[in-house]
mmCIF file of the C-alpha atoms, coordinates in Angstrom:
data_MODEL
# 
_entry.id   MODEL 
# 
loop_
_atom_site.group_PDB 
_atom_site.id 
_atom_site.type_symbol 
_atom_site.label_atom_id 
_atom_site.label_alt_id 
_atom_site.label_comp_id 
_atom_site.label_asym_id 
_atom_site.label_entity_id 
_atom_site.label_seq_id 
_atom_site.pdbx_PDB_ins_code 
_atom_site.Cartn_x 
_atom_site.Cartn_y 
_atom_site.Cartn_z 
_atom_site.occupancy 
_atom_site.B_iso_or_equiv 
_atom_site.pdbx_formal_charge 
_atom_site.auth_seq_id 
_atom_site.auth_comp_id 
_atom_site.auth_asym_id 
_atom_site.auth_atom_id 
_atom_site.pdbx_PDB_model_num 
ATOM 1   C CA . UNK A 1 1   ? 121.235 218.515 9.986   1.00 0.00 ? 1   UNK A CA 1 
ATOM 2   C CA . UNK A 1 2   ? 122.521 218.162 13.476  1.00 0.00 ? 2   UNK A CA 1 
ATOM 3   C CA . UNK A 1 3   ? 119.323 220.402 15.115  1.00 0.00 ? 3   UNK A CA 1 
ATOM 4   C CA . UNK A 1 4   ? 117.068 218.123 13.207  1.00 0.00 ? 4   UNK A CA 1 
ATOM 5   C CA . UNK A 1 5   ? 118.277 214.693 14.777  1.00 0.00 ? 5   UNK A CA 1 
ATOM 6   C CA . UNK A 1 6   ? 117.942 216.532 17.917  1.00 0.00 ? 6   UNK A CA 1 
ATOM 7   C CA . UNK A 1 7   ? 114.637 217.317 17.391  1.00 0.00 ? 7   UNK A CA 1 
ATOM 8   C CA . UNK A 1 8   ? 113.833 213.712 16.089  1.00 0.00 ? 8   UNK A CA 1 
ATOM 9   C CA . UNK A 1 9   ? 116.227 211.974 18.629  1.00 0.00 ? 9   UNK A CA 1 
ATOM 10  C CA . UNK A 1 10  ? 114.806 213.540 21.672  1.00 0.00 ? 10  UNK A CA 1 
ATOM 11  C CA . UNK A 1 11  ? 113.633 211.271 24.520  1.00 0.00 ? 11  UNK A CA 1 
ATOM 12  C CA . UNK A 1 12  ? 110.554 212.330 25.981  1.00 0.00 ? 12  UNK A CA 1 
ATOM 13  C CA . UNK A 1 13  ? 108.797 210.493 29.138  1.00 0.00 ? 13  UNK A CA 1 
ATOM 14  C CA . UNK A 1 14  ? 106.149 208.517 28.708  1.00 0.00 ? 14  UNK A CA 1 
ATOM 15  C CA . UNK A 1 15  ? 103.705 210.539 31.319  1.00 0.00 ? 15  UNK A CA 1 
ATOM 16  C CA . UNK A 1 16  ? 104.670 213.780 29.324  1.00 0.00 ? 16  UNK A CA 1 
ATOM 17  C CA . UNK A 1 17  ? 103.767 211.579 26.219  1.00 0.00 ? 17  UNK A CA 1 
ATOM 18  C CA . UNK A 1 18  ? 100.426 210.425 27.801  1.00 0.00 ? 18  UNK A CA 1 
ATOM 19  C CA . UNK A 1 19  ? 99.553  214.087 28.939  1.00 0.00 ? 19  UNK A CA 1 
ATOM 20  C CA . UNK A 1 20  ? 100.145 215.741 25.651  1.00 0.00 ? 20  UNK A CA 1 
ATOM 21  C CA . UNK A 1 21  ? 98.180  212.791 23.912  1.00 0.00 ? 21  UNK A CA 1 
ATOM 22  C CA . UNK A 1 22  ? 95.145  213.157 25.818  1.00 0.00 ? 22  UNK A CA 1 
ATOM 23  C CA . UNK A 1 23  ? 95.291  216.966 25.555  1.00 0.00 ? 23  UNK A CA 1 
ATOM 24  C CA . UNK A 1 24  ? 95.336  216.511 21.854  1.00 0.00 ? 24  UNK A CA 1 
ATOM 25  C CA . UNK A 1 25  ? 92.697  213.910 22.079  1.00 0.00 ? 25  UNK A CA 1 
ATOM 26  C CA . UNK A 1 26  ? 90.713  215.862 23.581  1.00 0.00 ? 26  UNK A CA 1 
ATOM 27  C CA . UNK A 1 27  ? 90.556  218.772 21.526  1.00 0.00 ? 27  UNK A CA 1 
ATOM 28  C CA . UNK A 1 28  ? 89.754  216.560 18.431  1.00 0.00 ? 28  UNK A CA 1 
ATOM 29  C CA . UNK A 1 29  ? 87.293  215.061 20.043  1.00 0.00 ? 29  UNK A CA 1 
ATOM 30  C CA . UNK A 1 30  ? 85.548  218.283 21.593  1.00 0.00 ? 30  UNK A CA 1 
ATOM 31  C CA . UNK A 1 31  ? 85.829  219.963 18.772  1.00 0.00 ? 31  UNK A CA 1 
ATOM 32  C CA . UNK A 1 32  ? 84.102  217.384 16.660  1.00 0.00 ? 32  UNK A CA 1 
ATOM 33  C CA . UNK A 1 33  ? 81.489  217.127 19.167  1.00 0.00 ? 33  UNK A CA 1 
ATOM 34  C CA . UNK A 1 34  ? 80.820  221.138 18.618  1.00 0.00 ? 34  UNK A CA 1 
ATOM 35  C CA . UNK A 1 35  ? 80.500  220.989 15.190  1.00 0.00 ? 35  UNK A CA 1 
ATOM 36  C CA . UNK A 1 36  ? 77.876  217.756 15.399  1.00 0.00 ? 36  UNK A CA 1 
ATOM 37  C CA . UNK A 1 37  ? 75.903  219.212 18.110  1.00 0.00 ? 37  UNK A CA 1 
ATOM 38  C CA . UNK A 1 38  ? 74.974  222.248 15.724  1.00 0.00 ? 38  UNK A CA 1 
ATOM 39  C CA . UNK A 1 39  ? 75.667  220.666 11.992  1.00 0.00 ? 39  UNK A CA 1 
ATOM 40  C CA . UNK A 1 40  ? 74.682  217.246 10.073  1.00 0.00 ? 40  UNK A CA 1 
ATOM 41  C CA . UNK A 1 41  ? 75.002  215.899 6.539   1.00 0.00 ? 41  UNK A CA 1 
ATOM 42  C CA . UNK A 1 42  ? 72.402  214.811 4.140   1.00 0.00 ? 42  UNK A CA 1 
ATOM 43  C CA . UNK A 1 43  ? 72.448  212.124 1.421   1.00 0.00 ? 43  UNK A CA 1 
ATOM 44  C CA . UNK A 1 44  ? 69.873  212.167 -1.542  1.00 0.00 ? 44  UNK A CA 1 
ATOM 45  C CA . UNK A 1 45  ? 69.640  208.824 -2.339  1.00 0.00 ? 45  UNK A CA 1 
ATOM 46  C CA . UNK A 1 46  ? 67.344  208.865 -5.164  1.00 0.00 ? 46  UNK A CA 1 
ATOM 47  C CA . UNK A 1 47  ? 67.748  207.971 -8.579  1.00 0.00 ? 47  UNK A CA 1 
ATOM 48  C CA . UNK A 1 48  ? 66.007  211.671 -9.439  1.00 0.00 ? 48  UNK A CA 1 
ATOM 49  C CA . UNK A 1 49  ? 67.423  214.311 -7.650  1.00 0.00 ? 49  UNK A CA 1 
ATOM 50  C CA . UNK A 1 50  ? 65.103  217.101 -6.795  1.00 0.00 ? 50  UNK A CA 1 
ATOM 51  C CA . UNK A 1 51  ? 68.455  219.547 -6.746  1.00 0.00 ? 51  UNK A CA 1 
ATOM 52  C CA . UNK A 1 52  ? 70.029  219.456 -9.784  1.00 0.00 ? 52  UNK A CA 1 
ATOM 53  C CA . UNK A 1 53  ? 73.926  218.458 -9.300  1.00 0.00 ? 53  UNK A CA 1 
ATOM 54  C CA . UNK A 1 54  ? 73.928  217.739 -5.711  1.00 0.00 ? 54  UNK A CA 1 
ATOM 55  C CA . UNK A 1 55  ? 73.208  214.852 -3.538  1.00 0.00 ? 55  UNK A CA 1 
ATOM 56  C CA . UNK A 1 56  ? 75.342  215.880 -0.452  1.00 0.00 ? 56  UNK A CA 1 
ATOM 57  C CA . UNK A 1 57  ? 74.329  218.817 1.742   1.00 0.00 ? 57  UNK A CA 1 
ATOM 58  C CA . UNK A 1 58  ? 75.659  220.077 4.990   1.00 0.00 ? 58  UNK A CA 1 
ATOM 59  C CA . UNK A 1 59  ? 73.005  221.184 7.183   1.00 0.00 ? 59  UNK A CA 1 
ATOM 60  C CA . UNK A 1 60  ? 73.106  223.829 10.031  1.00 0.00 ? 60  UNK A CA 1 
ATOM 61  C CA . UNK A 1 61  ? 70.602  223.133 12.651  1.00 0.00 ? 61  UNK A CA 1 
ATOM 62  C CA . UNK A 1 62  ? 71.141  226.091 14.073  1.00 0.00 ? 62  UNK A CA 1 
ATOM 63  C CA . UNK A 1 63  ? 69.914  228.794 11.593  1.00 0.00 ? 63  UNK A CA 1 
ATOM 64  C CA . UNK A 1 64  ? 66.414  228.828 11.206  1.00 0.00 ? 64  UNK A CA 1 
ATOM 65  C CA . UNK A 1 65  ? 66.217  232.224 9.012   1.00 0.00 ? 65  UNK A CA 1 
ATOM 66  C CA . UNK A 1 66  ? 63.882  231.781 6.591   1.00 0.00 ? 66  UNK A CA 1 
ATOM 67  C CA . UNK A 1 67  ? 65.403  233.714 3.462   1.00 0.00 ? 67  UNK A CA 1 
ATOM 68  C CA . UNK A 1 68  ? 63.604  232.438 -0.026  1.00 0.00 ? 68  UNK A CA 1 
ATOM 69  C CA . UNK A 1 69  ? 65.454  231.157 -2.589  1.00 0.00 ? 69  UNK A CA 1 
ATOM 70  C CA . UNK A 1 70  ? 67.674  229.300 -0.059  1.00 0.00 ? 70  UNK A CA 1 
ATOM 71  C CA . UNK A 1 71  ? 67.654  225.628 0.815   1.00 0.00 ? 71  UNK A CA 1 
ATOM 72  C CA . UNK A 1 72  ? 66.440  223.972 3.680   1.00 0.00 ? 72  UNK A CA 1 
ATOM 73  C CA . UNK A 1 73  ? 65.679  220.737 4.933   1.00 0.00 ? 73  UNK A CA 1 
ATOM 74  C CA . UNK A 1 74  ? 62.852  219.631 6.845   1.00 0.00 ? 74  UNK A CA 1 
ATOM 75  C CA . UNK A 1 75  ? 61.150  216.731 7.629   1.00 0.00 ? 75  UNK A CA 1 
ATOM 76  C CA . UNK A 1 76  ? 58.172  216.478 5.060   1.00 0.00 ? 76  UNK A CA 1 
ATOM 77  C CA . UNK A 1 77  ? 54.458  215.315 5.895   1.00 0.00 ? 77  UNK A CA 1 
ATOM 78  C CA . UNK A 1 78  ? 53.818  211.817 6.438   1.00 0.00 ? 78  UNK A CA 1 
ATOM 79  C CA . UNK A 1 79  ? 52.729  210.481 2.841   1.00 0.00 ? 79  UNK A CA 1 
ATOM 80  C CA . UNK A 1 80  ? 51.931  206.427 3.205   1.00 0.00 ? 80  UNK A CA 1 
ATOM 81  C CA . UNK A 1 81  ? 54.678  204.844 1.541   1.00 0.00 ? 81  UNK A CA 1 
ATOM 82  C CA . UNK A 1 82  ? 56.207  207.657 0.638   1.00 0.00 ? 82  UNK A CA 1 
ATOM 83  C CA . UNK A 1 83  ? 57.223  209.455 3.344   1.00 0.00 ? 83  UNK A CA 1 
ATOM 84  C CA . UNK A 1 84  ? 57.679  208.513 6.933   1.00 0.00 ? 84  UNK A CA 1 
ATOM 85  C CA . UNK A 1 85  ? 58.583  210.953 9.822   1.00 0.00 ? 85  UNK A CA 1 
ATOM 86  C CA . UNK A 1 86  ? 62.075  210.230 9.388   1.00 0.00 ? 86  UNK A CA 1 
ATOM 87  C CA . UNK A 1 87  ? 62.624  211.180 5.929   1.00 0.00 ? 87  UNK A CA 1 
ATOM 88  C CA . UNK A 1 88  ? 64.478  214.129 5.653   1.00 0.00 ? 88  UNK A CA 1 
ATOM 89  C CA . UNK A 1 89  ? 64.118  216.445 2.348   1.00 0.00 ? 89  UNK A CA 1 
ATOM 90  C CA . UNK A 1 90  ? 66.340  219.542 1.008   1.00 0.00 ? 90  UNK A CA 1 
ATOM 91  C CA . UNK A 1 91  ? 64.528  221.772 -1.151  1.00 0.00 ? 91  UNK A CA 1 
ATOM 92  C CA . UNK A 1 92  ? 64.181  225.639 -2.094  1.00 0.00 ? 92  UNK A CA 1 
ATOM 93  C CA . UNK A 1 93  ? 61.957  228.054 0.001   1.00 0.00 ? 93  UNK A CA 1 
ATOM 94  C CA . UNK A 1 94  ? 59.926  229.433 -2.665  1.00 0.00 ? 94  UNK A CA 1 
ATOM 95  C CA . UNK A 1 95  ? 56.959  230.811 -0.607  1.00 0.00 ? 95  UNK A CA 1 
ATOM 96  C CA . UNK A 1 96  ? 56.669  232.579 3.187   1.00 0.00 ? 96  UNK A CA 1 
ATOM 97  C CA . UNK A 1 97  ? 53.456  233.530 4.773   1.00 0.00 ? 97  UNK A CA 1 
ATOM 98  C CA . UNK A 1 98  ? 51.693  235.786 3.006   1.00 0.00 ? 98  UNK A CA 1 
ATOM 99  C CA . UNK A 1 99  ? 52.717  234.703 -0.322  1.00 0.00 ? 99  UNK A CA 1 
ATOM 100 C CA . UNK A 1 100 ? 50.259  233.569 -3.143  1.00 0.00 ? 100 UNK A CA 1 
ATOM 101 C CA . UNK A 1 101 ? 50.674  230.564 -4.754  1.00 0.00 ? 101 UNK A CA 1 
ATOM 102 C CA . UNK A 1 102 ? 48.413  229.267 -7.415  1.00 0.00 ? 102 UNK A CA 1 
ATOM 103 C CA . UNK A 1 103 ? 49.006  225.718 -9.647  1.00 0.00 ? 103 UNK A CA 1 
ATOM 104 C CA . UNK A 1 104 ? 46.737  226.655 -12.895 1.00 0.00 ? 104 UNK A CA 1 
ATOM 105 C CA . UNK A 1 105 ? 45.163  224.990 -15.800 1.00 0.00 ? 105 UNK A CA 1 
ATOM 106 C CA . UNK A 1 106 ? 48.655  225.091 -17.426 1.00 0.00 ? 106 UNK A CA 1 
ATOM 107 C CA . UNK A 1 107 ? 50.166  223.032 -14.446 1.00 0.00 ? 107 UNK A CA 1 
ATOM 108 C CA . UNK A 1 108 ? 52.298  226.269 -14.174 1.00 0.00 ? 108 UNK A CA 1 
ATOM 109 C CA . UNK A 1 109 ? 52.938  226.852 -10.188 1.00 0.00 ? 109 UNK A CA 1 
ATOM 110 C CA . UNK A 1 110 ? 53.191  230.377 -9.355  1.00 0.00 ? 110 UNK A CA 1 
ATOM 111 C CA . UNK A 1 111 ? 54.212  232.196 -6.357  1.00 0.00 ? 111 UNK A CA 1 
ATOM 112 C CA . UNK A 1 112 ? 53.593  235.998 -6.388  1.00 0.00 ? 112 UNK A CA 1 
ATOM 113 C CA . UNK A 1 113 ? 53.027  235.791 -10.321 1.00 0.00 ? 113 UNK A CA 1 
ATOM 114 C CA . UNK A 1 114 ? 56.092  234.270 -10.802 1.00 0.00 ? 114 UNK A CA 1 
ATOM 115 C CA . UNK A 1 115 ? 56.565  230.729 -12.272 1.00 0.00 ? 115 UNK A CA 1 
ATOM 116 C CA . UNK A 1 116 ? 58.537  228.501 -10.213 1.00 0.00 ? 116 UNK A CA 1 
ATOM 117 C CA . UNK A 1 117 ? 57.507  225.308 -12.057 1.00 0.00 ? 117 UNK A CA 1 
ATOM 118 C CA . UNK A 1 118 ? 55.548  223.534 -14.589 1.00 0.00 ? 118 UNK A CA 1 
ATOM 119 C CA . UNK A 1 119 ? 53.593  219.558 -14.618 1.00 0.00 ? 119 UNK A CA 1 
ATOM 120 C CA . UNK A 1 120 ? 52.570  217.377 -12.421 1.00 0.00 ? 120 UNK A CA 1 
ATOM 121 C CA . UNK A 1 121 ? 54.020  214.441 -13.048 1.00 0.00 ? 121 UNK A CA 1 
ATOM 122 C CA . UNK A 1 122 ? 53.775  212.767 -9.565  1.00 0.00 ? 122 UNK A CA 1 
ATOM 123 C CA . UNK A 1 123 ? 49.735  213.161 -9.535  1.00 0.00 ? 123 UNK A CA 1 
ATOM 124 C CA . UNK A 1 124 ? 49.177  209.765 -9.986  1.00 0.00 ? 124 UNK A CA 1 
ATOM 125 C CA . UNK A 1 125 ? 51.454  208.249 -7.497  1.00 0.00 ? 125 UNK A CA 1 
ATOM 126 C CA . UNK A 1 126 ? 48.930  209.603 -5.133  1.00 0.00 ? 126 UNK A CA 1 
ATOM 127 C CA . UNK A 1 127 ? 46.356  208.784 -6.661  1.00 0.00 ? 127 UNK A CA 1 
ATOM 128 C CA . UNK A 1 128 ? 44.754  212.106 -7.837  1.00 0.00 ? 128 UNK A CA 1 
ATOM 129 C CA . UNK A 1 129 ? 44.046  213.577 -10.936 1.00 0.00 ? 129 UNK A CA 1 
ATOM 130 C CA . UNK A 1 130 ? 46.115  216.871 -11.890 1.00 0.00 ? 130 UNK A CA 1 
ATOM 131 C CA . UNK A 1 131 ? 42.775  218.779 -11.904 1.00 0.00 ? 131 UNK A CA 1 
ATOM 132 C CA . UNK A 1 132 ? 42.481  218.431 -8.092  1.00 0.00 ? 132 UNK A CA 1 
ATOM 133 C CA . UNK A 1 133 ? 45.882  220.270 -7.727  1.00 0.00 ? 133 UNK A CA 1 
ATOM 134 C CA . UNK A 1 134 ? 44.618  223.327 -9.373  1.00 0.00 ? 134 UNK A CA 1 
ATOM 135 C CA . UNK A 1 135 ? 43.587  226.302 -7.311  1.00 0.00 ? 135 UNK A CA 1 
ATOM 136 C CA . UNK A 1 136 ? 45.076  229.561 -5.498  1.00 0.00 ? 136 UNK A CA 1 
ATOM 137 C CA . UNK A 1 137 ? 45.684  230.691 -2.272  1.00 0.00 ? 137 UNK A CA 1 
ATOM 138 C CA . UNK A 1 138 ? 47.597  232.841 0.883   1.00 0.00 ? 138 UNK A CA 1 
ATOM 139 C CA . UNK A 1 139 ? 49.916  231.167 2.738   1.00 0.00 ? 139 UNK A CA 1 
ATOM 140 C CA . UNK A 1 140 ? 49.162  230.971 6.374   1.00 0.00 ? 140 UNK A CA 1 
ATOM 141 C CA . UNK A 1 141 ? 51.482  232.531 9.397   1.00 0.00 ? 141 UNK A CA 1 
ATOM 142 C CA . UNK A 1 142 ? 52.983  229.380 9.546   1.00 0.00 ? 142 UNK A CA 1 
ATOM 143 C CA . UNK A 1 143 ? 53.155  227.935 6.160   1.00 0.00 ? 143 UNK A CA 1 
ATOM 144 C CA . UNK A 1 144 ? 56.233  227.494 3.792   1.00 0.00 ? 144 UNK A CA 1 
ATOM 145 C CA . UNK A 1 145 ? 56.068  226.506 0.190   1.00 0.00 ? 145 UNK A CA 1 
ATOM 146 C CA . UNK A 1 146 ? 59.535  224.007 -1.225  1.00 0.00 ? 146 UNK A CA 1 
ATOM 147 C CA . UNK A 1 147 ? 60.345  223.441 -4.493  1.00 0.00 ? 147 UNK A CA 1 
ATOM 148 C CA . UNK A 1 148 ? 63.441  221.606 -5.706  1.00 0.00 ? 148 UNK A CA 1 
ATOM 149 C CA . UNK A 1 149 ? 64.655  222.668 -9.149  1.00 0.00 ? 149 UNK A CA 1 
ATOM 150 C CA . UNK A 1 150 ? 64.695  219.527 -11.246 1.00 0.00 ? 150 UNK A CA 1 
ATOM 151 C CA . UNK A 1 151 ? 61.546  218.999 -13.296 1.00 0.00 ? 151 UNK A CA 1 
ATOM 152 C CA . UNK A 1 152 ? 60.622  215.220 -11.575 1.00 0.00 ? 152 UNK A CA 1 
ATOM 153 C CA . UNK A 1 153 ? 61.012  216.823 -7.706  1.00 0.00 ? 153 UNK A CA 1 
ATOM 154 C CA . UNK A 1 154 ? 58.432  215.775 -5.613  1.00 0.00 ? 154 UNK A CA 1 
ATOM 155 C CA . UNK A 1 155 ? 57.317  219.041 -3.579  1.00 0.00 ? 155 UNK A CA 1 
ATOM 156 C CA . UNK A 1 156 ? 55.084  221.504 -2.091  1.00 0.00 ? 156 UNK A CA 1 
ATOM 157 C CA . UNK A 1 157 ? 52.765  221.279 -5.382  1.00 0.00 ? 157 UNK A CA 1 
ATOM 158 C CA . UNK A 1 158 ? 52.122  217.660 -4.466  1.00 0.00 ? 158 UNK A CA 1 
ATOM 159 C CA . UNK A 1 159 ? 51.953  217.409 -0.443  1.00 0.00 ? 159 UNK A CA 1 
ATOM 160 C CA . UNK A 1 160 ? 51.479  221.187 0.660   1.00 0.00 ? 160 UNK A CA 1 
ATOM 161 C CA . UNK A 1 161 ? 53.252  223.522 2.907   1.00 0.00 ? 161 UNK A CA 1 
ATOM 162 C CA . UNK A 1 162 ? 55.460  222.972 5.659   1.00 0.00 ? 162 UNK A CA 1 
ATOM 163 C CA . UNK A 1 163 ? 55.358  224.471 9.279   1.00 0.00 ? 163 UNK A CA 1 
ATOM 164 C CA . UNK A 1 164 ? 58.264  225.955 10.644  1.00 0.00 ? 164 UNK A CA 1 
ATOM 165 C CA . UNK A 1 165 ? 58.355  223.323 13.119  1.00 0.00 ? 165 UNK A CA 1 
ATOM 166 C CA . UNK A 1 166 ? 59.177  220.925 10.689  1.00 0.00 ? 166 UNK A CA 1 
ATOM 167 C CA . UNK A 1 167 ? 62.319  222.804 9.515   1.00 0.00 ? 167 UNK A CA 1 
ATOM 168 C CA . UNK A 1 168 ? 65.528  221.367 10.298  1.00 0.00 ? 168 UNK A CA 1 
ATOM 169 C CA . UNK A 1 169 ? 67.547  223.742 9.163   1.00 0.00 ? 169 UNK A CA 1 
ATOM 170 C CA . UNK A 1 170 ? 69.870  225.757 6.431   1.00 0.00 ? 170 UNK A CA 1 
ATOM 171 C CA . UNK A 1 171 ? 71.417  223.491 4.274   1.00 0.00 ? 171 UNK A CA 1 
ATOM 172 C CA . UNK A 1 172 ? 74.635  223.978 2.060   1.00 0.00 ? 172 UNK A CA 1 
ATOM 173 C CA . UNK A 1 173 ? 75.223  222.035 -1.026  1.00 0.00 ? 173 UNK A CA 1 
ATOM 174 C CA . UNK A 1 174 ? 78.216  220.156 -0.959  1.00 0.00 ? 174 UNK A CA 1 
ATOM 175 C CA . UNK A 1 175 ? 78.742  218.289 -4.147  1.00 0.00 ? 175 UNK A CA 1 
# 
């Protein structure tokens, strides 16, 4: 008991006091600024998520792989009262260049062969009919096909690809 009250007891300086304080200040603060200057959180505020379970993300701006099945966020194409440039959406990378992706007469979207989702619920919000989303192609060097995993998501079968330049980078669910 006596080493503690020496230990608790102890009369320090105030410059020693100051010193140590701004060390440790320091180091908080510059090691926050690290983490900010290459990470960032995302909030999905809607009322339908496009990730089922999540609505927090942690996003590193500093890997830029493009692996599929992994989320990403980007910042989507401008959409008129949708979408502004902004907006900032997390979704899976379903398609890379080179990849075919076709939306049938079934509304089934397939990449490679491989469904990756059904409807189009969202046509009319843009004011097309689900026919004119039908149709098959390549993707380009530069083109990216999202998808989130909830059947409502608003995605790459309703606005297109995305360009790499757009990405913002890998993101992490949180909770």
């Amino acid at each position: 008991m006596r080493r503690f009250d020496r230990i608790v007891n102890k009369k320090e300086s105030w410059g020693r006091f100051t010193v140590k304080m701004a060390l440790t200040t320091a180091l908080i603060v510059g090691s926050g600024a690290m983490f900010f200057s290459r990470f960032t959180f995302a909030y999905d505020p809607q009322q339908v998520i496009s990730i089922k379970g999540y609505s927090f993300y942690l996003i590193d701006r500093g890997d830029k792989s493009m692996e599929k099945g992994k989320l990403y966020a980007f910042h989507p194409k401008v959409i008129p009262g949708i979408y502004t440039p902004e907006h900032r959406l997390v979704k899976y990378l379903r398609g890379v260049p080179s990849d075919q992706v076709e939306i049938n007469l079934k509304e089934q979207v397939k990449v490679n062969g491989e469904i990756v989702a059904v409807g189009l619920v969202h046509a009319d919000k843009l004011g097309r009919s689900r026919s004119s989303f039908i149709g098959k192609g390549t993707l380009g060097p530069n083109a990216y096909w999202f998808m989130g995993d909830a059947p409502l998501s608003f995605d790459s079968r309703y606005w297109g690809t995305v360009t790499k330049e757009q990405i913002i980078g890998r993101s992490y669910p949180l909770f």
